[in-house]
C-alpha positions as CSV (number, residue, x, y, z in Angstrom):
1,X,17.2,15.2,-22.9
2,X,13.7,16.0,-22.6
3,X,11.7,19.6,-22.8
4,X,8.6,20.1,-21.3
5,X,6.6,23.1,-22.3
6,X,3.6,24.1,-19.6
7,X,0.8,26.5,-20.6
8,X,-3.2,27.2,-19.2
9,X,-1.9,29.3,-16.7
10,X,-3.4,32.8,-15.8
11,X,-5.4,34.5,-13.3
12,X,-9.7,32.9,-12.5
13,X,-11.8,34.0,-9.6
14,X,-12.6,31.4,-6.6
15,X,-14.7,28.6,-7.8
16,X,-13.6,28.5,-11.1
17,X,-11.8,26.6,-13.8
18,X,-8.4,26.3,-15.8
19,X,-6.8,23.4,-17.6
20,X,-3.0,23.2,-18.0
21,X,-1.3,21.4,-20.6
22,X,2.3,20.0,-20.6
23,X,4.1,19.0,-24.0
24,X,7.0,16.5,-23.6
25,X,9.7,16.0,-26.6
26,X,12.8,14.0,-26.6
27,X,13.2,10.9,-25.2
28,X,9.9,9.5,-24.2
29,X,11.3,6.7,-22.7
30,X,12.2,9.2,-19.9
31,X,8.6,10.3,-19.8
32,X,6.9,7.3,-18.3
33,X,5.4,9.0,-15.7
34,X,4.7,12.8,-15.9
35,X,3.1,14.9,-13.2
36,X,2.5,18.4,-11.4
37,X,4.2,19.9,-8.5
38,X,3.4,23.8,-7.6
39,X,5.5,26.1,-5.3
40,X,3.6,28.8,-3.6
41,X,5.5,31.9,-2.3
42,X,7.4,31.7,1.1
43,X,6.8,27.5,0.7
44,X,8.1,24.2,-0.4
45,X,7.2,22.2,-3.5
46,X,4.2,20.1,-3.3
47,X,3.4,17.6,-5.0
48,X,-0.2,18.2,-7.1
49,X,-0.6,15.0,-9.5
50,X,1.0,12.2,-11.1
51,X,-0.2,9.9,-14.3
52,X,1.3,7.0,-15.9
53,X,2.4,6.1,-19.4
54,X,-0.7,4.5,-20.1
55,X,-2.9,6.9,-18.2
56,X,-4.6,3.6,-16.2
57,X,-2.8,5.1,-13.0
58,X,-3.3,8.4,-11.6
59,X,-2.7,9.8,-8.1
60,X,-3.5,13.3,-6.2
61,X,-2.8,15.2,-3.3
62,X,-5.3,15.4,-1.0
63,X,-6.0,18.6,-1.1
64,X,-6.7,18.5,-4.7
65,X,-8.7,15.0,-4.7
66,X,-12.1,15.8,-6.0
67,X,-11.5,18.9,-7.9
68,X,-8.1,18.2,-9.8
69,X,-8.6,15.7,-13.0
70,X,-5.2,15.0,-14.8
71,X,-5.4,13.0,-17.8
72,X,-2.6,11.9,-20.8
73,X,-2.3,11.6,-24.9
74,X,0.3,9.5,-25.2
75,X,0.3,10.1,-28.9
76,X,0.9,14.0,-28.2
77,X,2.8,13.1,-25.1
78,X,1.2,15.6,-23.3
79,X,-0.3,15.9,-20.1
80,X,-3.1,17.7,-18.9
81,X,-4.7,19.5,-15.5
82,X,-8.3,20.0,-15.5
83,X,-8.6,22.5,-12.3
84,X,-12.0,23.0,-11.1
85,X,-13.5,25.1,-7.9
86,X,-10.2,26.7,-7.3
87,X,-9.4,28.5,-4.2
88,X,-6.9,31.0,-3.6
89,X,-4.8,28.5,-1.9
90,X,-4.5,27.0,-5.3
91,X,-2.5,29.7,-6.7
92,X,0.7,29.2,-7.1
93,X,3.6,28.5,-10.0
94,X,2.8,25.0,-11.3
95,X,5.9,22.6,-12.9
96,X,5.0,19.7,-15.1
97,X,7.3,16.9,-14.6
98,X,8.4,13.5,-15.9
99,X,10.7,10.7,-14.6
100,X,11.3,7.4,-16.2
101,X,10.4,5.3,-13.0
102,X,8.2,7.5,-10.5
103,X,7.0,10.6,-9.3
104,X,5.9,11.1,-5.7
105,X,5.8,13.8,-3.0
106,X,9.0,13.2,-1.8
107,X,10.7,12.3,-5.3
108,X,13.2,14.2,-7.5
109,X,11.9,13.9,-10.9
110,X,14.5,13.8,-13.4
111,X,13.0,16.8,-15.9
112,X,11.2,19.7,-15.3
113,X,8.9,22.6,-17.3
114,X,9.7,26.2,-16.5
115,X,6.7,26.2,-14.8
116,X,3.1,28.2,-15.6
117,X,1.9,30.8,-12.8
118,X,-1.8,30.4,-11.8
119,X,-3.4,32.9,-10.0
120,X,-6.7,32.7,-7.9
121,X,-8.6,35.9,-6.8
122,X,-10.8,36.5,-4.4
């Protein structure tokens, strides 16, 4: 089993900043890779970031590329989501995830958080 614990989230005007944080505890040999995906009302889960074990890999969605940083301690095992110039197509309810072998848009990662709400104002 493994429990991921999000926080960060809240509400930040356009153009500004949050950083999320997942904690992961249990098995960490089911936490190899660990990621975010966010859900948006009235849409489908997207995939927002994904990091490896030893941080050396990292991959974004595009439409986060440039402004989205995430970054690992693997001797907390937590991840983290520094979120700069957000826009309000940012908001949304963000998961952390973690999977053993991958994550990836179109992947089912085998744990999830409960997720942290982020809200962007106008």
């Amino acid at each position: 089993q493994v429990q991921l614990v999000e926080s960060g989230g809240g509400l930040v005007q356009a153009g500004g900043s949050l950083r999320l944080s997942c904690s992961a505890s249990g098995r960490t040999d089911s936490t190899n890779y660990m990621g975010w995906f966010r859900q948006a009302p009235g849409k489908e889960r997207e995939f927002v970031a994904v990091i490896s074990w030893s941080g050396s890999r990292t991959d974004y969605a595009d439409s986060v590329k440039g402004r989205f940083t995430i970054s690992r301690d693997v001797s907390k095992n937590t991840v983290y989501l520094q979120m700069n110039s957000l826009r309000p197509e940012d908001a949304a309810v963000y998961y952390c995830a973690a999977d053993p072998v991958r994550i990836s848009a179109r992947g089912r990662p085998d744990y999830w958080g409960r997720g942290t709400q982020v809200t962007v104002s106008s």
